[in-house]
N, CA, C and O of each residue as an XYZ file, in Angstrom:
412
protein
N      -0.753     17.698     -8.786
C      -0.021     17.018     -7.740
C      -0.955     16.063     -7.019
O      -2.143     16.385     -7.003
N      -0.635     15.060     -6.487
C      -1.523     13.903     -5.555
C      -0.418     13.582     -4.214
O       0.809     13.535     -4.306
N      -0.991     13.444     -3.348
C      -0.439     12.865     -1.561
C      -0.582     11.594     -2.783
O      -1.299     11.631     -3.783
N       0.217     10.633     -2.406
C       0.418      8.933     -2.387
C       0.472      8.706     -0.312
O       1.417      9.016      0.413
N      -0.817      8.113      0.102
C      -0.852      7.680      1.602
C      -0.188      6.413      1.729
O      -0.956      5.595      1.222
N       0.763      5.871      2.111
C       1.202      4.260      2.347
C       0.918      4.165      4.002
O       1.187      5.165      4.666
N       0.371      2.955      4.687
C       0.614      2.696      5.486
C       0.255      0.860      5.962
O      -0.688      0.090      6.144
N       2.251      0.931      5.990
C       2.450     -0.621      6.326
C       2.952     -1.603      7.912
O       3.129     -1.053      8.999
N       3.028     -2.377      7.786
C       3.579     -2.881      9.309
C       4.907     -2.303      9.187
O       5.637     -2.053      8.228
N       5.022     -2.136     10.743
C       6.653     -1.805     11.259
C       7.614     -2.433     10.376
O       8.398     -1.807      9.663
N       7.492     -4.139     10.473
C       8.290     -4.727     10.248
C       8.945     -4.611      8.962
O       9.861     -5.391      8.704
N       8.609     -3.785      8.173
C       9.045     -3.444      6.582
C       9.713     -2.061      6.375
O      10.428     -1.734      5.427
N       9.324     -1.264      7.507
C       9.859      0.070      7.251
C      11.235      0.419      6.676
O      11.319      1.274      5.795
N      12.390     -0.258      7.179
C      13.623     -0.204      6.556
C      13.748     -0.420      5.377
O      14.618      0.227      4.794
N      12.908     -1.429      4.580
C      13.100     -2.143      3.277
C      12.308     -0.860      2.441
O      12.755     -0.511      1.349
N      11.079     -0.173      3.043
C      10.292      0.889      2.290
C      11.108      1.777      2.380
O      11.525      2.163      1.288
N      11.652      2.434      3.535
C      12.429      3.678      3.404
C      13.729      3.158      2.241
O      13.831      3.853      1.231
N      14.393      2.331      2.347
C      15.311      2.452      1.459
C      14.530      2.254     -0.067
O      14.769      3.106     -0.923
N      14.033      1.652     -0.242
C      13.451      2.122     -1.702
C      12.727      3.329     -2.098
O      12.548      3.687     -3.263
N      12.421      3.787     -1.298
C      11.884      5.260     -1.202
C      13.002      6.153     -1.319
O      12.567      7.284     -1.539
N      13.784      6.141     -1.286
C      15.355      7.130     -1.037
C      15.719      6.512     -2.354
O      15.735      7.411     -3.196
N      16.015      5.365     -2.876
C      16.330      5.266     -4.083
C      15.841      6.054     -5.533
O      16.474      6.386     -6.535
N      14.701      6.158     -5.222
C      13.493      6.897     -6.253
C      13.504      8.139     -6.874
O      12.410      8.690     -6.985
N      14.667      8.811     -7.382
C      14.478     10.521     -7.329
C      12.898     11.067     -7.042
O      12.742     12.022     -6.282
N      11.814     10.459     -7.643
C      10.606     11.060     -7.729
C       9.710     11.258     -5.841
O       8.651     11.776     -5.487
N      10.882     10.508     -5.054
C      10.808     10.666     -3.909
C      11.772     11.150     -3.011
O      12.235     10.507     -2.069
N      12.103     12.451     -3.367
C      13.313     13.079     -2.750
C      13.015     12.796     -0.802
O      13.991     12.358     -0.192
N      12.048     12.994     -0.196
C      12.067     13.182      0.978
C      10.357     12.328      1.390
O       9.387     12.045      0.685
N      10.601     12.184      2.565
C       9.449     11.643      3.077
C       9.584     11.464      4.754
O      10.729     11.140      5.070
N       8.784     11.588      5.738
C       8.402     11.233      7.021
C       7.900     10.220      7.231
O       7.181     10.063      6.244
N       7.779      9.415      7.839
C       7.196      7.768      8.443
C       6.201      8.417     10.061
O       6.876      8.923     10.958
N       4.959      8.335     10.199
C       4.159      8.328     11.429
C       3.875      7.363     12.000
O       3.231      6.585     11.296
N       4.122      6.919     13.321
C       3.510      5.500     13.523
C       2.741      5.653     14.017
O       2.618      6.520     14.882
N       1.584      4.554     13.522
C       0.445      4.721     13.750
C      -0.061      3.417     14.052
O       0.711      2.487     13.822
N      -1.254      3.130     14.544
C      -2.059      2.226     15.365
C      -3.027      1.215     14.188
O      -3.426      2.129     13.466
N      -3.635     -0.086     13.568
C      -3.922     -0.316     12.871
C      -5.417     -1.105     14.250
O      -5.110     -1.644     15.313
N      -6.507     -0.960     13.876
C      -7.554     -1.095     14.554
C      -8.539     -1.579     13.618
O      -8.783     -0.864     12.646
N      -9.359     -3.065     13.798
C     -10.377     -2.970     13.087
C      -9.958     -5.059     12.879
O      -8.943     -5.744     13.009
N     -11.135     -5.281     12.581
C     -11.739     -6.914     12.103
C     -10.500     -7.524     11.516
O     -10.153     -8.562     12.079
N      -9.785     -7.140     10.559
C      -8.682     -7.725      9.551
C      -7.537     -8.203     10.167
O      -6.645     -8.882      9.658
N      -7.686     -7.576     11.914
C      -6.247     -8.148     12.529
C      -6.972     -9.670     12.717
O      -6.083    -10.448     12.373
N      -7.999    -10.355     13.048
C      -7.945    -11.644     13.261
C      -7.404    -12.049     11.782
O      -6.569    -12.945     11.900
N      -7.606    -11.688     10.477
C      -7.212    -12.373      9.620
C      -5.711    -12.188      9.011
O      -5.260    -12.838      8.068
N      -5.246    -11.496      9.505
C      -3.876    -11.234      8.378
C      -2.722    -11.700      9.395
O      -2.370    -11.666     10.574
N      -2.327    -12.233      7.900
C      -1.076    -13.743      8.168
C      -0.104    -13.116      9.032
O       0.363    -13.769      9.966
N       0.385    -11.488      8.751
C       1.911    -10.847      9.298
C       1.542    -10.517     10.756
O       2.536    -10.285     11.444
N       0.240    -10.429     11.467
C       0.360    -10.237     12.462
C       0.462    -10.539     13.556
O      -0.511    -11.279     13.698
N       1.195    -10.485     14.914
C       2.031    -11.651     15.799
C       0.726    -11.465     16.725
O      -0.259    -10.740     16.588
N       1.140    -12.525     17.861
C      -0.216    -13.450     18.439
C      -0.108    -12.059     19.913
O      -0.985    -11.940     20.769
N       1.107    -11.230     19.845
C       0.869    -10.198     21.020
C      -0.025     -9.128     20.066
O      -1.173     -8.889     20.441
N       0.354     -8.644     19.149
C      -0.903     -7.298     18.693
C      -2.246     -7.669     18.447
O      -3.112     -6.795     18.448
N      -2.631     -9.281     18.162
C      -3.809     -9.599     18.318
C      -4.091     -9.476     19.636
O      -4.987     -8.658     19.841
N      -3.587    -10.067     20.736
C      -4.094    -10.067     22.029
C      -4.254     -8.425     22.354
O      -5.189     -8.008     23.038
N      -3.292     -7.601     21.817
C      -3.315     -5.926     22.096
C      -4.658     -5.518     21.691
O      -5.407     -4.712     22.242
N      -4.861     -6.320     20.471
C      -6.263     -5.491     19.960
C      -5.646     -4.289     18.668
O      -6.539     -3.704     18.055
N      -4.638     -4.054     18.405
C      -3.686     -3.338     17.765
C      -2.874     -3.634     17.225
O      -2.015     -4.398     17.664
N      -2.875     -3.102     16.030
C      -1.114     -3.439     14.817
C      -0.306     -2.286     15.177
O      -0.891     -1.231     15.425
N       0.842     -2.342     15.234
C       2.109     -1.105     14.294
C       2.100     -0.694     13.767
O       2.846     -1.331     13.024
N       1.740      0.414     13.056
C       2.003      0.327     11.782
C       2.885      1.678     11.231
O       3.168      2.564     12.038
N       3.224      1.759     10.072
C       3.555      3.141      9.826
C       2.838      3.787      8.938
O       2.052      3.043      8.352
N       2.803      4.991      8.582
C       2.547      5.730      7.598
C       3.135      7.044      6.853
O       3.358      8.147      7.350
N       3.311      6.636      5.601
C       4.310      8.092      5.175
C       3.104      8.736      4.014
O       2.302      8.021      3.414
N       3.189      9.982      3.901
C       2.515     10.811      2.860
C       3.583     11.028      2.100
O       4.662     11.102      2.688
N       3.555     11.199      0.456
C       4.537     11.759     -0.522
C       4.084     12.983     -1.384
O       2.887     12.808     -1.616
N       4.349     13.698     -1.739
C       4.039     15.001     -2.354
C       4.404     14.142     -4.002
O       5.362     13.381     -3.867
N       3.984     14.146     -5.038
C       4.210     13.808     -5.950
C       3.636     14.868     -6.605
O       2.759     15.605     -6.155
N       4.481     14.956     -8.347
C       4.223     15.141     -9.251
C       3.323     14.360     -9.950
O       3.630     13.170    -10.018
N       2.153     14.747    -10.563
C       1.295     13.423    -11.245
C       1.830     12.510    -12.114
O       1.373     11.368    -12.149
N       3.017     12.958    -13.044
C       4.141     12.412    -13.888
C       4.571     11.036    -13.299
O       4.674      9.892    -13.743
N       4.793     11.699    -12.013
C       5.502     10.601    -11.264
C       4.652      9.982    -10.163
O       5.135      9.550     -9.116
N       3.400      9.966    -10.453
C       2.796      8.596     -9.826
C       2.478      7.513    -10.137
O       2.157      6.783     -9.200
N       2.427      7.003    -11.356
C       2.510      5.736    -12.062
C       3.770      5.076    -12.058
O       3.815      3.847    -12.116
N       4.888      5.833    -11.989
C       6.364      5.178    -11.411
C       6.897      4.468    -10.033
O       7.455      3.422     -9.701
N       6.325      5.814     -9.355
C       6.178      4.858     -7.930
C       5.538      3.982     -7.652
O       6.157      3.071     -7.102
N       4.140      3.787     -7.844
C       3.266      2.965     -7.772
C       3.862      1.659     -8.451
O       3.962      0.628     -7.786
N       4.151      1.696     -9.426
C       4.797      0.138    -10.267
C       6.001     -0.095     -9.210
O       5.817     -1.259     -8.854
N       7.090      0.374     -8.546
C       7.815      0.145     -8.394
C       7.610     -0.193     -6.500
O       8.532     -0.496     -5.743
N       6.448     -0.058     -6.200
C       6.171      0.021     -4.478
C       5.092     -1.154     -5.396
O       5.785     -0.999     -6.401
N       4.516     -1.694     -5.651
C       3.645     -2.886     -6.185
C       4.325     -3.491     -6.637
O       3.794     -4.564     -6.352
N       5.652     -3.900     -7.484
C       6.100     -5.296     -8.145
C       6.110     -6.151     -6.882
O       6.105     -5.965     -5.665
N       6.127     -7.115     -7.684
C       6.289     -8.769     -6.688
C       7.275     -8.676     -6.204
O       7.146     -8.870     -4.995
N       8.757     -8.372     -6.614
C       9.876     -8.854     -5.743
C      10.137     -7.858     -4.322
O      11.003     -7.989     -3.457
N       9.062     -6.840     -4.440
C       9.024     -6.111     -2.833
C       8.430     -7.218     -1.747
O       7.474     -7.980     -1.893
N       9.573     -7.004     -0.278
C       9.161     -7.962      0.500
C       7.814     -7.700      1.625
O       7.318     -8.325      2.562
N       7.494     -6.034      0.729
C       6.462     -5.538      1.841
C       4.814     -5.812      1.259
O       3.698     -5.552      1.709
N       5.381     -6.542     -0.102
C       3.479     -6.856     -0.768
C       2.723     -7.605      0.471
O       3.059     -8.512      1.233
N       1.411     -6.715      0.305
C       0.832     -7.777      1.147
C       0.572     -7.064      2.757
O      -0.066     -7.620      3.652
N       1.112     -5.957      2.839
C       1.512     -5.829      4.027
C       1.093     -4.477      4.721
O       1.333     -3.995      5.828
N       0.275     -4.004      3.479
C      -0.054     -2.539      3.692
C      -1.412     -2.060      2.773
O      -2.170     -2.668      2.018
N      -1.325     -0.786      3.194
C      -2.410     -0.343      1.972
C      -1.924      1.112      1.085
O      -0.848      1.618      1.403
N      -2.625      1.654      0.145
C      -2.290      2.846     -0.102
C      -3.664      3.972     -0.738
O      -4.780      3.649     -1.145
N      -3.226      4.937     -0.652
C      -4.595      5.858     -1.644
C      -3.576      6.600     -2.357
O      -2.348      6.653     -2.300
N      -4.473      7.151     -3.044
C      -3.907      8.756     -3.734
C      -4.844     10.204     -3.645
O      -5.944     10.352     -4.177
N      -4.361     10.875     -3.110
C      -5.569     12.463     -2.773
C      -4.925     12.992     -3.765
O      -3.757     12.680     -3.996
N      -5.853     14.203     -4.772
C      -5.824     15.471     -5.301
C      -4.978     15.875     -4.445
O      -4.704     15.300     -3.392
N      -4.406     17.136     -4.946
C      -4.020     17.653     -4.148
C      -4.054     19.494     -5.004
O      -3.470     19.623     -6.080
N      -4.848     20.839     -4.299
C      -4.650     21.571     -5.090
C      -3.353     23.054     -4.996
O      -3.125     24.028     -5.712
N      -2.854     22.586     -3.891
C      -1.820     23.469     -3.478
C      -1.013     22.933     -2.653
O      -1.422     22.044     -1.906
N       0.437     23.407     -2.613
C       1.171     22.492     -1.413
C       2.863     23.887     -1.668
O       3.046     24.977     -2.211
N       3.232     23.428     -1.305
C       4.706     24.250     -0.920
C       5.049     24.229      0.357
O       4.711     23.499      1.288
N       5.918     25.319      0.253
C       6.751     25.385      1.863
C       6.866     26.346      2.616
O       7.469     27.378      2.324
N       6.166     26.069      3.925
C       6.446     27.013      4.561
C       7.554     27.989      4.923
O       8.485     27.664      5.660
N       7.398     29.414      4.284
C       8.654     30.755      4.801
C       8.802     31.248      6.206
O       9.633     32.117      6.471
């Protein structure tokens, strides 16, 4: 199993969650919002002239529980070009050596 970490600007979240719900290999997922801090806000094109002055991005972040099967699927399908969120985020992948649900 591997976590898939995404975390993109606000402004895409609707367009990610619904392709994320489309995906069987992504039955469920949470969105955290979270704070984006660091040098890259002077450079990146999506970010508005108030979160530069903030010193801070939006951002979100969801973790996915995957099957290893099914991480080369998602990945192609959260990376093609015709997503309007390229560009706009980052991602990893963790090991993962145990996971389930809490009884």
């Amino acid at each position: 199993m591997k976590i898939l970490t995404l975390i993109v600007h606000t402004q895409v979240q609707q367009e990610l969650s619904e392709l994320l719900r489309s995906m069987d290999q992504t039955p469920g997922f949470t969105f955290t919002h979270v704070e984006g801090h660091g040098s890259e806000i002077e450079h990146d094109a999506f970010i508005a002239a108030r979160d530069k002055a903030l010193g801070y991005v939006s951002r979100i972040r969801t973790d996915i529980l995957l099957q290893d099967d099914d991480v080369e699927p998602v990945l192609a399908r959260l990376l093609a070009k015709d997503n309007n969120f390229i560009g706009q985020g980052v991602y990893w992948l963790t090991p993962v050596e145990q996971g389930g649900h809490i009884l």
